[in-house]
N, C-alpha and C positions, 0 to 999 in steps of 0.2 A: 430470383432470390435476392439478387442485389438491388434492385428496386425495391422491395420487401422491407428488407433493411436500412434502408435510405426513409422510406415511411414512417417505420419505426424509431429511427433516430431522431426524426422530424418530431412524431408525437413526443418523445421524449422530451426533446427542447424548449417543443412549447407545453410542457407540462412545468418544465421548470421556470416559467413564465407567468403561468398560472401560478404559482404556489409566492414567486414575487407579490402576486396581484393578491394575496392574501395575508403575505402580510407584512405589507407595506401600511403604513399608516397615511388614510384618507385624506387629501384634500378639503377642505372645509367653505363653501360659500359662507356670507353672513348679512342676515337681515336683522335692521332696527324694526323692533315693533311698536316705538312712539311712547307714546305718556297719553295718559289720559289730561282732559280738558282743565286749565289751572292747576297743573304741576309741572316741574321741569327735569324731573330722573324716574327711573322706574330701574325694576331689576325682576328678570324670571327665576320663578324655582322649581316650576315643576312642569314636565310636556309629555302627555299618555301618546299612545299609539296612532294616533287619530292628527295629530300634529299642532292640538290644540294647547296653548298655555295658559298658567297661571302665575300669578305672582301677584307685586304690589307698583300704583305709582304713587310718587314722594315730592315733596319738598326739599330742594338740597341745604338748606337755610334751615328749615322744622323737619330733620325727619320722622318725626312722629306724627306728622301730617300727612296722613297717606291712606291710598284706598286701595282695596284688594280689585283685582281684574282679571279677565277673562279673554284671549286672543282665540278667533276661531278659524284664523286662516285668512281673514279681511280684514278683521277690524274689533277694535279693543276694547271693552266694555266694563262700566263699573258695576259692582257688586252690592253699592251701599255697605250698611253696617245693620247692630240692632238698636238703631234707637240713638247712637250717640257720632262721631266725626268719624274714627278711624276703623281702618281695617285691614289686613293682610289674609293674602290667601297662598297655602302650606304647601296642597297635594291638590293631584287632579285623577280621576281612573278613566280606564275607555269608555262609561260613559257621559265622560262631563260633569260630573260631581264633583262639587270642588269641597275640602275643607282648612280651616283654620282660625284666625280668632279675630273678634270684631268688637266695636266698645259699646256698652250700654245702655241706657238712656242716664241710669244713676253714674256711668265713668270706667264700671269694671268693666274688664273684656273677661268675653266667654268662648268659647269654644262653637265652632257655628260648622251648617253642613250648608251649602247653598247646591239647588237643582234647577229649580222653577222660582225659589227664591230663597231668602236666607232665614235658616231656622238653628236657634238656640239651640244648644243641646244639652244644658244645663249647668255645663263643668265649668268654674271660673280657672280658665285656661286657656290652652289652645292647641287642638288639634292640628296632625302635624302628620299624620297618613290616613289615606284611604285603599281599597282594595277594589275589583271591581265586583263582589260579592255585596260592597256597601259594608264591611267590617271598619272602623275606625279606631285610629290610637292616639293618642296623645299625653299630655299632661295637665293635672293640674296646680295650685298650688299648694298642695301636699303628697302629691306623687303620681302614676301612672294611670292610665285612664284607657277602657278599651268598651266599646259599646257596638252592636250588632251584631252579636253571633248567634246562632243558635244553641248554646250553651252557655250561659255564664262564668266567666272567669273568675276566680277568685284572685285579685289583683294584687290584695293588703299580704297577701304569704309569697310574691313574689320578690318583696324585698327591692322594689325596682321604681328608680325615679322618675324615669322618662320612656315613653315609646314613642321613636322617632318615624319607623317605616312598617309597613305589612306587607306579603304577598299575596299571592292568588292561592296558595294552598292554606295560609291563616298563619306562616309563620311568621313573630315579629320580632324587631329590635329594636335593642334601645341601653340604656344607662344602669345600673344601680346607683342604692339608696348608699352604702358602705361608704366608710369614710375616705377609702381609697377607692371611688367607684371606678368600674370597671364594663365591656359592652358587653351585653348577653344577650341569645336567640330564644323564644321562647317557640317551641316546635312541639306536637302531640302531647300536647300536658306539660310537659318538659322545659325547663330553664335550664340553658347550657351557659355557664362563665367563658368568655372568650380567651380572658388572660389581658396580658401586654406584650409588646415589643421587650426583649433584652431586659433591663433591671426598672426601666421605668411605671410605677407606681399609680399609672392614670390611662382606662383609656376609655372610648365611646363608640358605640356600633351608630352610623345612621344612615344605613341602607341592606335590603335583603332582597336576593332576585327568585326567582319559583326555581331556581336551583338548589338554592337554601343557602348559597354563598353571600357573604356578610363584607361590607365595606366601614371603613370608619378612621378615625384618628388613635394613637397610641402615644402617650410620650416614652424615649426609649432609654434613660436612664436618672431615676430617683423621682422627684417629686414637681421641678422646675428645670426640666431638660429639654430642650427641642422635640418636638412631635413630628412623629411620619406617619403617613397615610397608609392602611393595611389591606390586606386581602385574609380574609376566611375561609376557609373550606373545610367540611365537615370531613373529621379522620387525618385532618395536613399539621400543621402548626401556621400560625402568624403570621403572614410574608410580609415584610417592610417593602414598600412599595419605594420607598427612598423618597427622593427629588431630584429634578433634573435643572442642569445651567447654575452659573458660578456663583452667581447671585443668589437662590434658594436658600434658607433656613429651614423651612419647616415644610409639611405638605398633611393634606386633610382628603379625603375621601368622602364624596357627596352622594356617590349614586355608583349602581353596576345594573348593566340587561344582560338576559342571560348569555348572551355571546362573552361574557367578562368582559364585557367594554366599561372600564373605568374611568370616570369624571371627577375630577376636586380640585381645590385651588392651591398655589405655589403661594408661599410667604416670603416676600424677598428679603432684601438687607437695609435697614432703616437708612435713610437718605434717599435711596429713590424718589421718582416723582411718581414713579408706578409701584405703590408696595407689594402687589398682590397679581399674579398673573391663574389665569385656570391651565388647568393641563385636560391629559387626557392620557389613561394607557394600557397597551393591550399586551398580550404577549410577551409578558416579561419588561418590555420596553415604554417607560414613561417618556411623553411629548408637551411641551410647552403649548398650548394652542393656538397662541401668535403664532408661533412658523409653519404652523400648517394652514394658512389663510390663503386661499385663492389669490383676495383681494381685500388689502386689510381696509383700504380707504380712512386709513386716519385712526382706527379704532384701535382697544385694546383691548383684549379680553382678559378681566378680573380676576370673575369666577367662573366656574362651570359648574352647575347645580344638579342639573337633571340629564340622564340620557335613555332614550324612547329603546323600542326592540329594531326601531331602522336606524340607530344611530346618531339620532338628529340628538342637539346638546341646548339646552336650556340655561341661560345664567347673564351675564352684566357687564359690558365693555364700557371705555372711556371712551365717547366718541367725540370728537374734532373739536365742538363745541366746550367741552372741559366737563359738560355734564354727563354722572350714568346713567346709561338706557338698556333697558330690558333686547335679549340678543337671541335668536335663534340660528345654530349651525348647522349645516347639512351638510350631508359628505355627498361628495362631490367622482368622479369615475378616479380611481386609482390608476395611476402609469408609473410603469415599473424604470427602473434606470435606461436612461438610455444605452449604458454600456451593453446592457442583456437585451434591449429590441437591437441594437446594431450587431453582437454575436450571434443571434438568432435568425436575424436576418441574412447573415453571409451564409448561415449553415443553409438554409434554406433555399436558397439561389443554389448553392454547391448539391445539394441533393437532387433538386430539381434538372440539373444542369445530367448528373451524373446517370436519374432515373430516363432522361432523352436520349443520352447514348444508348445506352441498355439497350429500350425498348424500338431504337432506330434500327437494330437488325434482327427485327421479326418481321413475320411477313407483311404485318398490317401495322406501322411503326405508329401510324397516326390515332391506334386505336391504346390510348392511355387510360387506363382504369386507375380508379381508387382514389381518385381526386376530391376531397372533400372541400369544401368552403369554409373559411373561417371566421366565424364572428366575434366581434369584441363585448365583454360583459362590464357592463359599470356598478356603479354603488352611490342678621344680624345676629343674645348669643351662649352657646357654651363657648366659656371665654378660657382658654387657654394660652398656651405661649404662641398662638396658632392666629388661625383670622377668626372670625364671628361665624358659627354655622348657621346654612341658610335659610331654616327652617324656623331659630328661633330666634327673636326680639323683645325683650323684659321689656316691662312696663315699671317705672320705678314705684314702690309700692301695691304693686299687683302681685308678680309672679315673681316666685326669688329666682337667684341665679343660679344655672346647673353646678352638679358638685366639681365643678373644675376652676371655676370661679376665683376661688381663692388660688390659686396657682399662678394669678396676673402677675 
């Protein structure tokens, strides 16, 4: 019996071990994924399940000199344009469809889907989600734009300026048109108003997970107030996601997978040399994503754009060089404090020790049962008072500025 119990407090222990190991916040490797040929910065915005990225590289000098691209795990490819120099690329799904906007031949950008190659889609715009159904949403320059269903939307009664994200069941998010625009879900027919944070008068949904949970920025009091990044849930209210570290002003919300793992960037306090750090947060608990770096080697991570269903984090560090480069993060095996493997470990010696007494005065002492093995398991913009979100980049005289704009 007392051996039994020695087991059982054992399992016990390393249960509460386990439940460390879950929610501890991961470790993070990090890989530069380079620049394309004749550029010197790039930045990720978006990485599907597959571990492939998209984003843009740039000129730090011209950043409107720049080409959308494609990371498949080796190596980094350019996408071209339709006809004209520039290009950026938005969203990616599990199949490798990439979309967002590309210039011309006459100078406008349009909204583009690229697969096998890059194809117009008519919208002078820029798309800014895909699904892996092939649903699309975006904008154009007179409001929201949503192409591949099997049902047509009627868009012009949604009242709605922007659609930023979609999911795998078709619901999406995005902006209103309102002069006090606000983030809304559009799900089964249905436009849901999100609201704001506290008295604040502005806010923007730009992510939905197939849970139907919404990420975005809110400003949280009048019209020109600091903005914090939020959390949705259909049936909850609002959760102010805050910010974290002393330095923090503002915080934005980029991306959520369905585990709620949230990604967006930290706005620091003018005079830094670093104004802008990504986080990352789970669990009630927001992280800086610098201090969760293995191995920062120099870098710093800006933003965090995108995060996949394994966790991996897509977005923009400052590396050694002085220029940005496009970043991929992987979490890395979680280890729990040391103080809980050293208490866990005496218990387990003392149990071990106590289950050999015991079983030393039976007949057959040497025959110990119940012994199990243990393995270890691892793991630019709407412009507000905030940063640039990563999804959008105006074109001056192309595409106006979302309705937050005025708020600068």
């Amino acid at each position: 019996m007392k051996s039994k119990l020695g087991i059982t407090m054992l399992a016990l222990a390393l249960n509460s071990v386990s439940i460390k190991f879950a929610n501890a916040a991961p470790a993070y490797s990090l890989f530069d994924l380079g620049v394309l040929p004749g550029y010197d910065s790039s930045v990720a915005y978006d990485v599907n399940d597959r571990g492939q990225v998209t984003g843009s590289s740039y000129l730090a000098l011209h950043s409107d000199h720049e080409s959308a691209f494609r990371y498949d795990g080796a190596n980094m490819a350019g996408l071209g344009a339709l006809g004209g120099w520039r290009s950026t690329a938005k969203a990616i799904n599990n199949s490798g469809i990439i979309v967002g906007e590309a210039m011309s031949a006459d100078g406008s950008m349009h909204a583009y889907r690229y697969g096998q190659g890059m194809v117009d889609l008519g919208y002078p715009g820029q798309a800014l989600g895909i699904n892996d159904a092939g649903i699309i949403v975006g904008a154009t320059t007179t409001g929201l734009f949503v192409t591949g269903t099997s049902v047509a939307i009627d868009v012009s009664s949604l009242n709605a300026r922007w659609g930023w994200d979609i999911n795998s069941r078709g619901d999406f998010v995005g902006t209103t048109s309102e002069a006090y625009p606000q983030g809304y879900v559009f799900s089964s027919g249905t436009l849901t108003l999100l609201g704001r944070l506290g008295s604040g008068q502005v806010s923007n949904a730009y992510a939905v997970n197939d849970l139907g949970d919404v990420v975005g920025e809110s400003l949280t009091g009048g019209s020109r107030s600091s903005g914090h990044a939020f959390l949705w849930t259909r049936g909850a209210a609002m959760l102010d996601l805050g910010v974290v570290g002393p330095d923090a002003q503002d915080s934005v919300a980029w991306d959520i997978n369905d585990r709620r793992e949230v990604v967006g960037t930290l706005r620091l306090n003018p005079g830094r040399v670093d104004t802008a750090h990504g986080f990352y947060w789970h669990d009630g608990v927001m992280y800086d994503l610098n201090d969760l770096l293995s191995s920062p080697m120099g870098y710093t991570i800006v933003t965090a754009n995108a995060i996949n269903s394994l966790g991996q984090i897509a977005g923009s560090a400052i590396a050694p060089s002085g220029f940005r480069r496009a970043v991929l993060l992987t979490p890395m095996m979680e280890v729990p404090e040391p103080s809980s493997v050293t208490l866990v470990a005496i218990g387990f010696v003392a149990m071990v020790r106590r289950a050999i007494r015991h079983t030393s005065t039976r007949r057959h002492p040497s025959a110990i049962q119940g012994v199990t093995r243990l393995k270890g398991s691892a793991i630019q913009g709407v412009k507000a008072r905030l940063v640039l979100p990563h999804r959008l980049q105006t074109t001056p005289g192309k595409l106006p500025p979302a309705p937050t704009s005025s708020l600068a």
